[in-house]
MDTraj code that builds the backbone (N, CA, C; nanometers):
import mdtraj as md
import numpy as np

residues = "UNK UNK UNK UNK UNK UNK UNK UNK UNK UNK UNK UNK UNK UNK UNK UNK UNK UNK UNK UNK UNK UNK UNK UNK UNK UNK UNK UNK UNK UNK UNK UNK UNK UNK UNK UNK UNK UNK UNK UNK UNK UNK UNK UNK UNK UNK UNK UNK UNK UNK UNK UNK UNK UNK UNK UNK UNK UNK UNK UNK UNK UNK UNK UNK UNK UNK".split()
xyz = np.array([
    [3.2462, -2.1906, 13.3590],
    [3.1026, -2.1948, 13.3392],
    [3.0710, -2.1616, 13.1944],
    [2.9547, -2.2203, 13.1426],
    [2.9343, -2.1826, 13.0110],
    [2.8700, -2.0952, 13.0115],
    [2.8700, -2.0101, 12.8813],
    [2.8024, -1.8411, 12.8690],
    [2.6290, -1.9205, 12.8719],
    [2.5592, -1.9981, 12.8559],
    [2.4026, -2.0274, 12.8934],
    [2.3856, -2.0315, 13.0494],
    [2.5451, -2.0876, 13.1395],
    [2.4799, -2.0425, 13.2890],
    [2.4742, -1.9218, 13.3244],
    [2.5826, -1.8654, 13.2499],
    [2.6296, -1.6763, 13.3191],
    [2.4764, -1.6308, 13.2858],
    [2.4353, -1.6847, 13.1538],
    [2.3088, -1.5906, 13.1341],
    [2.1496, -1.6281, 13.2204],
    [2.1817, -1.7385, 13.2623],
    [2.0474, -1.7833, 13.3138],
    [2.0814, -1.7121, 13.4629],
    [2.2024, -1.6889, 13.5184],
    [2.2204, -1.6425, 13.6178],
    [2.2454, -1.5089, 13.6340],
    [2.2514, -1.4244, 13.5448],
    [2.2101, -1.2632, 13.5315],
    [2.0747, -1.2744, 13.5078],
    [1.9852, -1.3612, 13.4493],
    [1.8268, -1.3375, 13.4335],
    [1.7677, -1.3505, 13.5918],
    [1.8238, -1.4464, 13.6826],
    [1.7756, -1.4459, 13.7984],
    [1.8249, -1.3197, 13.9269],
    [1.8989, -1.2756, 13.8326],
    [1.9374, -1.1734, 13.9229],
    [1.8558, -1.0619, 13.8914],
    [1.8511, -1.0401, 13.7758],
    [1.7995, -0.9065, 13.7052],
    [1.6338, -0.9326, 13.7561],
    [1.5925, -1.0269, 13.7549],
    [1.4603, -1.0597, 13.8220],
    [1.4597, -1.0448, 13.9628],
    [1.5327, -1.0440, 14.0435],
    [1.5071, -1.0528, 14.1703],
    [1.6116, -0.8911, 14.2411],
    [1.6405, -0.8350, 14.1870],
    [1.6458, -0.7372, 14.1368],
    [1.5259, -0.5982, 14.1446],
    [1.4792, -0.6626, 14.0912],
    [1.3059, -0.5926, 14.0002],
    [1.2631, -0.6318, 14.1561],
    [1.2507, -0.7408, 14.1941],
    [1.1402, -0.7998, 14.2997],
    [1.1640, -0.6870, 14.4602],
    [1.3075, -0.6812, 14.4451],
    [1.3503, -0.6298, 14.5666],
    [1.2904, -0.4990, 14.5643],
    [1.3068, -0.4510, 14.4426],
    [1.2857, -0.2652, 14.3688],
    [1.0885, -0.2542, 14.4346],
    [1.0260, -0.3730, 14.3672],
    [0.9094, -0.3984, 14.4074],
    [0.8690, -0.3883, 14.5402],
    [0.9085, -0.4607, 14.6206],
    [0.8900, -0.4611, 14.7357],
    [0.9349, -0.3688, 14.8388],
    [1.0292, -0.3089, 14.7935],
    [1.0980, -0.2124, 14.8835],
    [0.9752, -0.0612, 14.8145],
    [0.9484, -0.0401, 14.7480],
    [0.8604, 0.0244, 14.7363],
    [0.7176, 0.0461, 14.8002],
    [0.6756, -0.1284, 14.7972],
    [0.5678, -0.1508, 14.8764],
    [0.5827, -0.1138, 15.0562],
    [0.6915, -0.1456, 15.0968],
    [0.7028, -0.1058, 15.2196],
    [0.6995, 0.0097, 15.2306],
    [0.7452, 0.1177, 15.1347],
    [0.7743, 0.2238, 15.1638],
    [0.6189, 0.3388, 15.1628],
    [0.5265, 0.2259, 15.1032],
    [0.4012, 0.3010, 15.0837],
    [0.3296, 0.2419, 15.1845],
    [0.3436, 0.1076, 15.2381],
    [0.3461, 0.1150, 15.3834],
    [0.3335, 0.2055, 15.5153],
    [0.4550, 0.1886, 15.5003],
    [0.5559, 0.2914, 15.6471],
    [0.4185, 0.4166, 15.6375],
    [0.4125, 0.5146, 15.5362],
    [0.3349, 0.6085, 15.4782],
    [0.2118, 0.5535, 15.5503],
    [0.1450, 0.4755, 15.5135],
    [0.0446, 0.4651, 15.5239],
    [0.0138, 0.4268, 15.6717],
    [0.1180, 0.3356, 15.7844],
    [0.1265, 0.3703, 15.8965],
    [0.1505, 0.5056, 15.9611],
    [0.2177, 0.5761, 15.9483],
    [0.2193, 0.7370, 15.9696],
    [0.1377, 0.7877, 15.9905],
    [0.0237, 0.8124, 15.8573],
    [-0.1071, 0.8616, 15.8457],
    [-0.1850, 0.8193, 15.9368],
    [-0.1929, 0.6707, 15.9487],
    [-0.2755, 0.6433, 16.0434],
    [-0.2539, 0.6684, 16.1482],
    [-0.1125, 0.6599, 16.2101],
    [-0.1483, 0.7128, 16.3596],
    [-0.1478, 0.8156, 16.3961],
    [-0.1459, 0.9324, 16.2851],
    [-0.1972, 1.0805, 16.3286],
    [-0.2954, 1.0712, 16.3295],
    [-0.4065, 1.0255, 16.2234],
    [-0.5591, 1.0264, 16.2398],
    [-0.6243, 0.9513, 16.4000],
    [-0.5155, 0.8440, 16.4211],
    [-0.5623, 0.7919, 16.5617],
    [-0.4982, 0.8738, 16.6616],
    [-0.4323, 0.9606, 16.6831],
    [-0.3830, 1.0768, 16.7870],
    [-0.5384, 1.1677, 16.7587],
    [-0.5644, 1.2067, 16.6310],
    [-0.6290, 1.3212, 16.6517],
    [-0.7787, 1.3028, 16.6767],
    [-0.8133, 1.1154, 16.6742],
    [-0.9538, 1.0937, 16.7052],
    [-0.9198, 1.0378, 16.9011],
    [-0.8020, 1.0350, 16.9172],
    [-0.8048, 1.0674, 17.0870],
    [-0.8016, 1.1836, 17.1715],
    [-0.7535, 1.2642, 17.0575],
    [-0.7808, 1.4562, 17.1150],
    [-0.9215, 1.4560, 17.1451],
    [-1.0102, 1.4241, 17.0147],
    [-1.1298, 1.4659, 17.0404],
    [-1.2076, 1.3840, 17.0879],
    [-1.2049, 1.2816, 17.1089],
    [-1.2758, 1.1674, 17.2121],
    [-1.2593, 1.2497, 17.3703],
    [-1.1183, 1.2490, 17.4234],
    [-1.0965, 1.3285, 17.5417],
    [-1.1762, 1.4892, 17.5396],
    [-1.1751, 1.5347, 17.4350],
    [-1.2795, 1.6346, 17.4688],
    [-1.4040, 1.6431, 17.4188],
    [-1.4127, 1.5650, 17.3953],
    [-1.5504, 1.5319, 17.4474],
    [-1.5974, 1.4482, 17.5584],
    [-1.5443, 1.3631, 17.6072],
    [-1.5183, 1.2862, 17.7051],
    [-1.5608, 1.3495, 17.8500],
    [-1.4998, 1.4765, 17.8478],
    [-1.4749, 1.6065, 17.9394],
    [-1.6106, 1.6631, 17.9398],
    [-1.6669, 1.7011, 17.7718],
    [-1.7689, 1.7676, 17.7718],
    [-1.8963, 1.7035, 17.8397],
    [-1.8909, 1.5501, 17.8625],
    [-1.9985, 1.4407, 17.8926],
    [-2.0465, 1.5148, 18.1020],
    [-2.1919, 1.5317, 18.1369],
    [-2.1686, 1.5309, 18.2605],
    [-2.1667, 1.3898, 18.3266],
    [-2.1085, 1.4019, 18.4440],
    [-2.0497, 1.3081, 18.5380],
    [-2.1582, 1.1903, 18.5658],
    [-2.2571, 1.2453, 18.5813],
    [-2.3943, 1.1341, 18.5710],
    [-2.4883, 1.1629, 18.5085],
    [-2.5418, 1.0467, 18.4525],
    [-2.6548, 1.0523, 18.3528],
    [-2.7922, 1.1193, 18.3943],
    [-2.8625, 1.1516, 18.2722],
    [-2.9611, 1.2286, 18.3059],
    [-3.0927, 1.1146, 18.4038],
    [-3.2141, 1.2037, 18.4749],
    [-3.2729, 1.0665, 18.5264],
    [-3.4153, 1.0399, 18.4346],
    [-3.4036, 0.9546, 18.4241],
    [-3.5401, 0.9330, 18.3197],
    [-3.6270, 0.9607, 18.3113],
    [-3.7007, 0.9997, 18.1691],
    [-3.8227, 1.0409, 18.1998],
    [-3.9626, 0.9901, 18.2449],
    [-4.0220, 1.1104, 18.3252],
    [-4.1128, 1.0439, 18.4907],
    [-4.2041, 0.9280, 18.4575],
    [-4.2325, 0.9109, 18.3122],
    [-4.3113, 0.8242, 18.2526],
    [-4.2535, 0.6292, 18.2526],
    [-4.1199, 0.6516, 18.2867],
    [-4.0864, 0.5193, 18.3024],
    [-4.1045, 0.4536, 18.4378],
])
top = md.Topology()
chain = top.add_chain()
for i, resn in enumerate(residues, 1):
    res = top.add_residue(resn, chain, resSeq=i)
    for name in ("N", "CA", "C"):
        top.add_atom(name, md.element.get_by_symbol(name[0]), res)
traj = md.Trajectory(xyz[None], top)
């Protein structure tokens, strides 16, 4: 091979390379950012259920004016 392919073919590497570095990063702020969210969605089903609990069983009856 001539030294212009070796080099065009370390530039595509060294680029894709970078891309992988890129992206594997992005996932990784991802993943993170799934995490977070499903604690915040655990901890808005804690308090839905208690409140849920706090609700009485039947609604109030309207007022006599309706």
């Amino acid at each position: 091979m001539s030294e212009s392919r070796f080099e065009v073919l370390e530039t595509k590497v060294a680029f894709q390379e970078e891309l992988i570095t890129q992206l594997d990063d992005a996932l990784i702020a991802q993943q993170k950012q799934i995490t977070e969210l499903q604690l915040q969605l655990k901890v808005l089903q804690s308090e839905f259920k208690s409140l849920e609990t706090q609700m009485p069983d039947s609604p109030e009856p309207p007022p006599p004016h309706y």
